[in-house]
SEROMI-44026 format. One line per 5 residues: number of its first residue (from 0); their letters; for each residue x, y, z of C-alpha. Coordinates in Angstrom, 2 decimals. Layout:
NUM	A	X:Y:Z  ...
END
This chain:
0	XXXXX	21.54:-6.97:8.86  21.62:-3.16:8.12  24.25:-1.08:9.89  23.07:2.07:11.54  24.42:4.56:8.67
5	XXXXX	22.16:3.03:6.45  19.57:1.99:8.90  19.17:6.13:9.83  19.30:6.82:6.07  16.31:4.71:5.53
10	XXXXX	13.80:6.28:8.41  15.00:9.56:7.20  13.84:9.27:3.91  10.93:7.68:4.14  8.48:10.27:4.02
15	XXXXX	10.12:12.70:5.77  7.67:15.55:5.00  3.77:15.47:3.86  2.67:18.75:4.40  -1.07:17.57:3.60
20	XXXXX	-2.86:21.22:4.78  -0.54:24.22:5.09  -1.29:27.97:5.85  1.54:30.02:5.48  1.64:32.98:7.64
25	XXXXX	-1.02:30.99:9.60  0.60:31.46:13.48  -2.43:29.69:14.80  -1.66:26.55:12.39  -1.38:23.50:14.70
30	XXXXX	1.67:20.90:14.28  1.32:17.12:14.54  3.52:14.56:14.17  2.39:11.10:13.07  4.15:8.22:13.89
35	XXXXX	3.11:4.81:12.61  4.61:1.35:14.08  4.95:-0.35:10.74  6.17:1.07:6.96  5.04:3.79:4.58
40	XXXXX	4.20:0.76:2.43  1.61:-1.15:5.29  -1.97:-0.80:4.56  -2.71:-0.54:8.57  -0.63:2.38:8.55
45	XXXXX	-1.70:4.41:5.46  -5.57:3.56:6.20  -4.83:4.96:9.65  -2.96:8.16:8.73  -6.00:8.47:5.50
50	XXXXX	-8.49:8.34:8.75  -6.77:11.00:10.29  -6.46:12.99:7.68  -9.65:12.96:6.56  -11.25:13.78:9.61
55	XXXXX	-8.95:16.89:10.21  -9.80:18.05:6.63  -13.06:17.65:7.39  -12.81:19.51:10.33  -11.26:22.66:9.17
60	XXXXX	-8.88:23.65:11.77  -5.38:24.82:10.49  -2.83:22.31:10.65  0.27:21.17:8.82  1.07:16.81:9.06
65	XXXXX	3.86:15.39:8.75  4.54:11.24:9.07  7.37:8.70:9.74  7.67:5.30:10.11  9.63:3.47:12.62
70	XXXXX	9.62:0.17:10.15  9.33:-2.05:13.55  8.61:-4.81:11.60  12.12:-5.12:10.04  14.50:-4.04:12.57
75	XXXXX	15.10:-4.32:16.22  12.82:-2.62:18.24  14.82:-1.01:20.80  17.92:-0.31:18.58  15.25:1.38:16.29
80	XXXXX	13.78:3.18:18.85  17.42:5.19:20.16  18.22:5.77:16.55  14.60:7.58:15.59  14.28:9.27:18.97
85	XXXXX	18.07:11.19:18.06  16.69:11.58:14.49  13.27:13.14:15.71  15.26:15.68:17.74  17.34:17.14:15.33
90	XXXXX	14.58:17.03:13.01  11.90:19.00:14.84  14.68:21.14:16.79  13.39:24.73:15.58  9.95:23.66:16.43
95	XXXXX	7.97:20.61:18.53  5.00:19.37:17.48  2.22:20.76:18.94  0.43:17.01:18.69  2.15:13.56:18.89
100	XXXXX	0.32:11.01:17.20  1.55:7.49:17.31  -0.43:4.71:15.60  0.04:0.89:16.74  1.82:-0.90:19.81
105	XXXXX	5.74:-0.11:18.65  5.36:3.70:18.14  2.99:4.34:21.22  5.45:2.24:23.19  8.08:4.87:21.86
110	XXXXX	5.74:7.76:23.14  5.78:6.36:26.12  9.52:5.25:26.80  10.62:9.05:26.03  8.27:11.53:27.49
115	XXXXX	11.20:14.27:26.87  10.74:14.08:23.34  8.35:16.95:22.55  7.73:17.57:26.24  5.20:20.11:25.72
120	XXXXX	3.15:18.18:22.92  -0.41:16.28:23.33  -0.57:12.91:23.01  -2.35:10.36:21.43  -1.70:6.54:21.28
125	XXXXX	-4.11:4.04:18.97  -2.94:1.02:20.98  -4.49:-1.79:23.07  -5.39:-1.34:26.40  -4.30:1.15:28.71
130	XXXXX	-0.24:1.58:29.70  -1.20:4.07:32.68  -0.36:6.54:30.05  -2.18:9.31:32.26  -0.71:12.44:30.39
135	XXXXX	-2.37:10.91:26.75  -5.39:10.01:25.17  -6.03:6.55:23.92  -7.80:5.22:21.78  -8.14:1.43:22.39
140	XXXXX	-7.29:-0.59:19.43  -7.85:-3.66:21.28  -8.73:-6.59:18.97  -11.84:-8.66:20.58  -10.79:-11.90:19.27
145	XXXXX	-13.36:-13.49:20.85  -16.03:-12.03:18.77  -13.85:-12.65:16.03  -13.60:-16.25:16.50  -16.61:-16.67:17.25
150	XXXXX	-18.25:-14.77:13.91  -15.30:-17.40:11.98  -17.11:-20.19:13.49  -20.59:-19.27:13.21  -20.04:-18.71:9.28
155	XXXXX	-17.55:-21.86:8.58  -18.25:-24.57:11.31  -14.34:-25.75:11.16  -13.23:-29.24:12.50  -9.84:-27.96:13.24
160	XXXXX	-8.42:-24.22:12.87  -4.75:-23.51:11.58  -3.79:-19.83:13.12  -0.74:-19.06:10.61  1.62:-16.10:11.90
165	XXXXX	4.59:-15.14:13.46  5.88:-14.60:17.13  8.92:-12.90:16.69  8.00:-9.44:17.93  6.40:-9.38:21.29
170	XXXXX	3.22:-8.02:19.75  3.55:-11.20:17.28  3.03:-13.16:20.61  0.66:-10.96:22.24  -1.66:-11.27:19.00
175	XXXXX	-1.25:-15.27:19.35  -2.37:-15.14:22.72  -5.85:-13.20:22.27  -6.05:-16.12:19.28  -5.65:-18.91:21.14
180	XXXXX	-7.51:-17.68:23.76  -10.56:-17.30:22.34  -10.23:-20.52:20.32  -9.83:-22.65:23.73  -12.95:-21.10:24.86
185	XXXXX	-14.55:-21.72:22.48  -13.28:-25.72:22.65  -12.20:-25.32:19.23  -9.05:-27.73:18.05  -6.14:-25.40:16.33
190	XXXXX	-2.96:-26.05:15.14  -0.48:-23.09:14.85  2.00:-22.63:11.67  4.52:-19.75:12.79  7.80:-18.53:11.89
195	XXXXX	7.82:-20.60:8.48  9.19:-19.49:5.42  7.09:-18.66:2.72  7.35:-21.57:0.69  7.03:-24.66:3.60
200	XXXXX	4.06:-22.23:4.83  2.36:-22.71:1.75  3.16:-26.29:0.99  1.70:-26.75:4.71  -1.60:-24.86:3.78
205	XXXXX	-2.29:-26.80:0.38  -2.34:-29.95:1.92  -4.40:-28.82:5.30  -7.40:-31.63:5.50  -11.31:-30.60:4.31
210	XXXXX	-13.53:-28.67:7.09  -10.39:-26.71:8.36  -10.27:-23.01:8.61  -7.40:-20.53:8.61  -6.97:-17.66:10.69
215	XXXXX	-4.35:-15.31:9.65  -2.18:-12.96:12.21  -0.32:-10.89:9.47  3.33:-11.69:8.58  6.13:-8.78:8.34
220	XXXXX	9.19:-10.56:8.39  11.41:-10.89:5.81  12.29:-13.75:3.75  15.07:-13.89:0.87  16.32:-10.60:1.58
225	XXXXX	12.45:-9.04:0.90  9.93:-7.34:3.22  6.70:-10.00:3.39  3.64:-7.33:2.75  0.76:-9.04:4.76
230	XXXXX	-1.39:-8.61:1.77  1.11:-10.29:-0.48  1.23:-13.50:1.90  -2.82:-13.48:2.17  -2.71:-13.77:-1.72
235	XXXXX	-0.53:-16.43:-1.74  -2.17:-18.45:0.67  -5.51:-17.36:-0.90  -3.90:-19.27:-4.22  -2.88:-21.87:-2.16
240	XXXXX	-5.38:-22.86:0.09  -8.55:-25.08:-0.27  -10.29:-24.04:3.16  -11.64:-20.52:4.05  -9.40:-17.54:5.50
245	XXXXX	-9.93:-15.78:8.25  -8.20:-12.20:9.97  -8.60:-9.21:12.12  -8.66:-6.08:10.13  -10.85:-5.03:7.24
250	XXXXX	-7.67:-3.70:5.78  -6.55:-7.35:4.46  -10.39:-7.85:2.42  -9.76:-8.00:-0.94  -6.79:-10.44:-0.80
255	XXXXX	-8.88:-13.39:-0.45  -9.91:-12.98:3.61  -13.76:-13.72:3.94  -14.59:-11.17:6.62  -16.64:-10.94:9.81
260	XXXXX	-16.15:-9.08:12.95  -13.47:-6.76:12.29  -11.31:-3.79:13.39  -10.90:-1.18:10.65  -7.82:1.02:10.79
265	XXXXX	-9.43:3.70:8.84  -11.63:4.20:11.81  -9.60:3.97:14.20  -7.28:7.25:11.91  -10.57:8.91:12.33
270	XXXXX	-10.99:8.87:15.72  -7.54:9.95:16.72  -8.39:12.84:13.80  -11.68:13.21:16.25  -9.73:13.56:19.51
275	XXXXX	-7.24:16.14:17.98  -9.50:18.09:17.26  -11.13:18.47:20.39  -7.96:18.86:22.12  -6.96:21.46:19.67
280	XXXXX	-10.47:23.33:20.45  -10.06:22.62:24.04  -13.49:20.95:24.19  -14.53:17.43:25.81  -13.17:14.28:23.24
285	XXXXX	-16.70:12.22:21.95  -16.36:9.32:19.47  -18.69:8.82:16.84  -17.26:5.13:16.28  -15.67:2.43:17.76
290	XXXXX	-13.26:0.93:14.72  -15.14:-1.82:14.91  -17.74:-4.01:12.93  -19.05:-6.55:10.82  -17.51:-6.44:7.15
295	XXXXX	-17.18:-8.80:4.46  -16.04:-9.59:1.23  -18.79:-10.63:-1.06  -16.21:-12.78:-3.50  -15.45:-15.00:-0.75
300	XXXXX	-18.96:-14.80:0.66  -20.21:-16.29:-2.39  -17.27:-18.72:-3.33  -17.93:-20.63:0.53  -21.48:-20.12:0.33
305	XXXXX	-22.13:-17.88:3.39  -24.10:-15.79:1.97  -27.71:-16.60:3.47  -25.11:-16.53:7.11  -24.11:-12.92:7.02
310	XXXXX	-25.70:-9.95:8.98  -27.69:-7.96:6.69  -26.67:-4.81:8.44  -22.78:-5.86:7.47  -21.18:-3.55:5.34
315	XXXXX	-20.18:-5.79:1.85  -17.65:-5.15:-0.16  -16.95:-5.96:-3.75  -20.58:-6.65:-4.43  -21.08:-6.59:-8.48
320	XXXXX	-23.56:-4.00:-8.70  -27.27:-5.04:-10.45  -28.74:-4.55:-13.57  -30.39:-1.36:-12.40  -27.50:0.09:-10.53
325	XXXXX	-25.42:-0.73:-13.87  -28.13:1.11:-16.09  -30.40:2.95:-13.68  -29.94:6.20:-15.93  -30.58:4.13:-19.30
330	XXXXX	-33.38:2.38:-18.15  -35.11:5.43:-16.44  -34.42:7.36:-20.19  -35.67:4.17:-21.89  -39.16:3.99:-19.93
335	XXXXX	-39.92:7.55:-20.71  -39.00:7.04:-24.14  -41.66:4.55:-24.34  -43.84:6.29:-22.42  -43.72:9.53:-24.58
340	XXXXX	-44.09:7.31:-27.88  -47.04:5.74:-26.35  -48.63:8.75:-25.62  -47.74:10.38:-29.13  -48.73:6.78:-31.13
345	XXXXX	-52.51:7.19:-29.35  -52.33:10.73:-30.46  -51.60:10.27:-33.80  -54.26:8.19:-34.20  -56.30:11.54:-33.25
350	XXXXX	-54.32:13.71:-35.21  -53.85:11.95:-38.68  -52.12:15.13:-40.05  -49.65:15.61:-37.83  -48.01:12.16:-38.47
355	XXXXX	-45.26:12.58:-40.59  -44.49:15.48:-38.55  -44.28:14.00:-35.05  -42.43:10.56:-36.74  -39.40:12.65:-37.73
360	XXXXX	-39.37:14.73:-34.52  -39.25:11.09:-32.84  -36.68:10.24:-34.72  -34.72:13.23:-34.37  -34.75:12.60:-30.52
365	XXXXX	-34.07:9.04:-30.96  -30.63:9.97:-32.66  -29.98:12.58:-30.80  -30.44:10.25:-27.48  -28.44:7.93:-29.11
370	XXXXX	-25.51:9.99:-29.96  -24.86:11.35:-26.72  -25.44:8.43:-24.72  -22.23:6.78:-27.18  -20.34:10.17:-26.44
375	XXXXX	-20.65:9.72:-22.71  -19.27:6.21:-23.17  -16.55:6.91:-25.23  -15.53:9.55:-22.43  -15.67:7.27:-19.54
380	XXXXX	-13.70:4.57:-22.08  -10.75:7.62:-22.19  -11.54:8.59:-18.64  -10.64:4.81:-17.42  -8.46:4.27:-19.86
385	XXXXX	-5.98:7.46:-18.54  -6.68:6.32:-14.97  -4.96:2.80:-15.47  -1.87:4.45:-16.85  -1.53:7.26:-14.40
390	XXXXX	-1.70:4.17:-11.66  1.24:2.62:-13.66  3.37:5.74:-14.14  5.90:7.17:-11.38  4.84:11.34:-11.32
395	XXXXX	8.31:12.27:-10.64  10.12:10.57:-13.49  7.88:9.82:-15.98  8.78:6.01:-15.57  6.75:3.06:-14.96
400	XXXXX	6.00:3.02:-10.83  7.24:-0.31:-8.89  3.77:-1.87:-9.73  3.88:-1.29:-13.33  7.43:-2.73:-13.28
405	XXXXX	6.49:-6.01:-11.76  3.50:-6.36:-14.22  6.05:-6.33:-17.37  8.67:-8.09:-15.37  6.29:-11.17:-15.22
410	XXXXX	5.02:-10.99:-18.93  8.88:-10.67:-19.74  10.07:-14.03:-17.44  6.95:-15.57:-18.83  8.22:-15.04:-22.14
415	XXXXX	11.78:-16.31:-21.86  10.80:-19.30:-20.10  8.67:-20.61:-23.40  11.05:-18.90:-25.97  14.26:-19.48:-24.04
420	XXXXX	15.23:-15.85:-24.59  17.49:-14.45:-21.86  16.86:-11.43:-20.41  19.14:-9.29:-17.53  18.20:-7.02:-14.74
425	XXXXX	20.07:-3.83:-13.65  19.51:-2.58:-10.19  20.34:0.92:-9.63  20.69:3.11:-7.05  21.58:6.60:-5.92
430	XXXXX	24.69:7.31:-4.11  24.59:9.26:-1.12  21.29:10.43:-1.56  20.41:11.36:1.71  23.57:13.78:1.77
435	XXXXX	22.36:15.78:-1.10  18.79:15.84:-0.03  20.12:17.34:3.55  22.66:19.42:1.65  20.59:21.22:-1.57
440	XXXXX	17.15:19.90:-0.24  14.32:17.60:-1.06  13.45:19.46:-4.94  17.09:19.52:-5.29  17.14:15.85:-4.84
445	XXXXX	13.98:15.53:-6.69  15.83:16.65:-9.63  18.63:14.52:-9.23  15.99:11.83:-9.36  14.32:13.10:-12.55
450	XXXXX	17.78:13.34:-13.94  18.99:9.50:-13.45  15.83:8.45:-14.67  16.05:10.55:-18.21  19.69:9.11:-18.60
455	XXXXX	18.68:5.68:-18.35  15.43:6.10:-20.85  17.57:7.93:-23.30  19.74:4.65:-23.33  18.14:2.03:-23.35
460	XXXXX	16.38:0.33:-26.68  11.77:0.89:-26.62  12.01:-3.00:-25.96  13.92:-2.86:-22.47  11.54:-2.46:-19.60
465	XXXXX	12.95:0.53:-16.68  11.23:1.92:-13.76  11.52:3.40:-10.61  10.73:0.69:-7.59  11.54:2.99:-4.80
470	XXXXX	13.01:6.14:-3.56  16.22:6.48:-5.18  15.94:3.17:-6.70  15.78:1.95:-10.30  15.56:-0.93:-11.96
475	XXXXX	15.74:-2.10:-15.44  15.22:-5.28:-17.62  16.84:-5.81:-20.62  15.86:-8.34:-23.19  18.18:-10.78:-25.42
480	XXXXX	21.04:-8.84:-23.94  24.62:-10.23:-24.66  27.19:-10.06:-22.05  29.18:-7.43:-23.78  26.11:-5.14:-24.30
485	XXXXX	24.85:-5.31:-21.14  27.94:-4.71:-19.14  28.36:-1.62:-21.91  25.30:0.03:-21.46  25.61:-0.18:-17.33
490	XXXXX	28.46:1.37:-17.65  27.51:3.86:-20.08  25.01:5.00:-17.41  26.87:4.84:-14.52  29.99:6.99:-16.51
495	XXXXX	27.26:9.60:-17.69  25.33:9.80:-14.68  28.77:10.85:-12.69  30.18:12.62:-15.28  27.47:15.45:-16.15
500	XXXXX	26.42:17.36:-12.99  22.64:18.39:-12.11  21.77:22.22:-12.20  19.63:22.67:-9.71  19.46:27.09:-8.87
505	XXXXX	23.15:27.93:-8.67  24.53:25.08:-7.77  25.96:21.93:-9.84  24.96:18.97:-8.23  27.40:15.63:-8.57
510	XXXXX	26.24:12.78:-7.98  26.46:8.69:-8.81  24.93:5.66:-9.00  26.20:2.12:-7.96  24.86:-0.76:-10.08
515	XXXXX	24.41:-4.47:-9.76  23.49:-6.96:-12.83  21.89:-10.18:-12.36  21.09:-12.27:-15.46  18.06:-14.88:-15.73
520	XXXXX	19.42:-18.54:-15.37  17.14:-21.52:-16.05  15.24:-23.02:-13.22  14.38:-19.38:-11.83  11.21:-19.17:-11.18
525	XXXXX	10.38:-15.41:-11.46  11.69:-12.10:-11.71  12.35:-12.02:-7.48  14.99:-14.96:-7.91  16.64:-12.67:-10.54
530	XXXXX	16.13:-9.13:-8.40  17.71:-10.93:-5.09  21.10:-11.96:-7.03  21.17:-7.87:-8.63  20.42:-6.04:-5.34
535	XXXXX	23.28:-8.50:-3.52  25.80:-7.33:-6.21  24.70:-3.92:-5.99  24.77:-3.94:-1.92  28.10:-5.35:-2.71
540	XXXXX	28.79:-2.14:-4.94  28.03:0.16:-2.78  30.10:-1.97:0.19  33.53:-1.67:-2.25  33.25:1.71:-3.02
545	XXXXX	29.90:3.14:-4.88  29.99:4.63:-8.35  30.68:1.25:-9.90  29.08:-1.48:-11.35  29.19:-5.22:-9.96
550	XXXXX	27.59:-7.77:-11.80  26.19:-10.96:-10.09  29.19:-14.03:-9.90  26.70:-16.63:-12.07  26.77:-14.17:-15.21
555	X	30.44:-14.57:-15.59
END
């Protein structure tokens, strides 16, 4: 369990500022204040704050955003709330918001429990149902489960239903209940797997009997020291399970959920965005959506054979696109290319003279056509080409991003478990970051960031893998390392790191990393067995003392 130092470092950090639209000078420039209840990292809450976003952009009234996350997911809820209500203060003490935006059931229920906290602001919860919050506007994120379940059971007919969850937050249980609800009215027979770890869950769901379906409430929890991403646990259950999945939000398609009648977050951001703005122009608040429809994912459409079920109104994702909406443009070029020569062959036959001439002006064209149509594709080859690397690349440091990281991570365990070489993680991580950021600022700490990560690139051999998997945290694979070298080379960083300040202006910045190794022993299964032992010995760094290195007991 996280103490509260560390628990009020993390909220502070995490995305402290995101000025999105700023107009300097601009005294008419409205404030707001997003809060969301779940992570930076949660697709509900970045599809929310991109609706938001986009429709104040769209709207062109001067604002500037900023976002936190009260990470309800992980820690107590009412512990959390005390600590990000003091942090809030301080934060915003020269100057409230002007609009409080709070996005799911944990941060509107911390509106509501502290109406002194920007006393004067407008606010707006995207919650379910109605709290007799008479001093905000709501916009009802109520999930109709009922239409849910009963779009799951139109499409897959199931004998028996297995809701998988969890019900250790109150809203866990409240999303249950709307679940089971709907299913007993519907005199449908469900089982419910909750509060299982990862690995019983999915043994459970690969032996579930034929004709069952699988509704999934998303999982937060943690298990093994890790957050559980809901869209991580879809795809493993996706991998695991022979029956169809089902779920709320349009925000899990893609992971291997069919569809049907969903909420979309997105939406919902949009129309929050929509009643902003008509509170910031004083005007009457009008929707132009509910957050709600019929989507579906055309992968898993096909794979369960629904598709002759679905609406044809539905909006479908991942659809392959046809032959003519591959090669519309080619096709359109290549019919008027035979068109013209059709016209010119029967006027040839006219003109005898003027064949040679008109054959090599053909021609010409032909080339010509030719040429830059294999220009155009060469560009979009680059143009896709640079857009798969700049998804894989950190923009701060340079280094691979966390993504990237666990991509070469899995080619690397791959690797030494056929050619039995061993290979050793460092985890590294910033000391005290959140007392230089408050103490130099955010580009000051920027460039301590940019700083670490050129240390550790300039030594470390082209074959070790290193990367930057979070804020102020690195992490680092090195292959066919020896004890001795390994140990070495950690040290070597840590020593240099604290040893050679940052100039940042006119000040020298001094800072240090703590560092725990972990080193791959056989019968680990990937590179998260190896990452849990390094990030315990490098908690347990930073417990004895920071600025040292601790390597994990089995390497010894």
């Amino acid at each position: 369990m996280l103490n509260a130092a560390k628990l009020t470092f993390i909220i502070s950090f995490v995305f402290c500022f995101m000025p999105l639209s700023i107009f300097a000078g601009d005294k008419s420039s409205e404030t707001i204040f997003f809060l969301g209840s779940g992570s930076a990292e949660t697709p509900w809450t970045q599809l929310v704050s991109q609706g938001f976003v986009e429709k104040m952009d769209r709207s062109g009234v001067p604002y500037s955003f900023h976002i936190d996350h009260l990470e309800a997911a992980r820690f107590d809820e009412v512990h959390q709330y005390d600590l990000m209500f003091r942090y809030l203060k301080e934060k915003f003490a020269q100057k409230e918001p002007d609009i409080f935006v709070s996005a799911g059931p944990a941060a509107s229920n911390f509106s509501l429990r502290f109406p002194e906290l920007f006393a004067g602001a407008r606010r707006i919860l995207i919650q379910s149902g109605d709290d007799g919050s008479a001093n905000a506007t709501l916009i009802d994120a109520e999930i109709e489960h009922l239409l849910m379940i009963r779009e799951m059971i139109r499409l897959s007919g199931p004998s028996k239903v297995f809701i998988i969850g969890d019900s250790v937050q109150p809203s866990d249980k409240l999303r249950l209940g709307g679940i089971t609800s709907a299913l007993e009215h519907e005199n449908v027979s469900y089982e419910i797997l909750v509060n299982k770890a990862l690995p019983e869950l999915l043994a459970a769901v690969s032996e579930l009997p034929d004709e069952s379906t699988i509704f999934y409430a998303p999982i937060f929890r943690r298990y093994e020291g890790k957050d559980l991403a809901p869209a991580y646990v879809l795809k493993e259950l996706h991998q695991a399970s022979r029956s169809p999945i089902f779920s709320s939000s349009d925000s899990t398609l893609g992971f291997g959920m069919v569809g049907g009648y969903l909420y979309s977050p997105k939406k919902l951001g949009y129309m929050a965005g929509e009643a902003a703005h008509s509170l910031i122009r004083g005007g009457p608040i009008e929707f132009t959506q509910n957050g709600f429809g019929y989507t579906y994912d055309w992968n898993e459409v096909i794979r369960w054979g629904y598709e002759d079920l679905i609406s044809t109104k539905a909006e479908v994702l991942f659809r392959a696109p046809s032959l003519w909406q591959q090669h519309k443009g080619k096709i359109i070029l290549t019919l008027l290319s035979l068109c013209l020569l059709l016209l010119l062959s029967t006027a040839l036959i006219f003109i005898n003279r003027q064949l040679t001439k008109t054959k090599n002006v053909l021609n010409k064209e032909r080339l010509l056509l030719e040429e830059r149509v294999q220009e155009r594709t060469q560009e979009l080859s680059l143009l896709h080409k640079q857009a798969v690397e700049m998804a894989r690349i950190d923009v701060l440091t340079g280094l691979p991003n966390r993504r990237a990281f666990f991509e070469q991570a899995e080619i690397v365990h791959y690797q030494t478990e056929r050619y039995h070489n061993p290979y050793v993680v460092l985890m590294l991580d910033i000391d005290l970051f959140k007392k230089t950021n408050d103490t130099y600022g955010h580009p000051a700490g920027d460039k301590v960031i940019q700083s670490v990560a050129k240390t550790i690139r300039s030594l470390i051999r082209k074959s070790d893998v290193a990367a930057r998997i979070g804020g102020e945290e690195f992490a680092v694979i090195l292959r066919e390392a020896e004890h001795d070298h390994f140990y070495s080379l950690a040290e070597r960083v840590r020593h240099e790191i604290s040893e050679i300040p940052v100039c940042f202006e006119d000040d020298q910045i001094r800072t240090s990393v703590s560092i725990g190794i972990a080193e791959y022993q056989a019968g680990d299964k990937s590179i998260d067995d190896i990452l849990c032992r390094a990030d315990k010995a490098l908690y347990q760094a930073k417990q004895t003392g920071r600025n040292k290195v601790v390597i994990d007991p089995v390497c010894v």
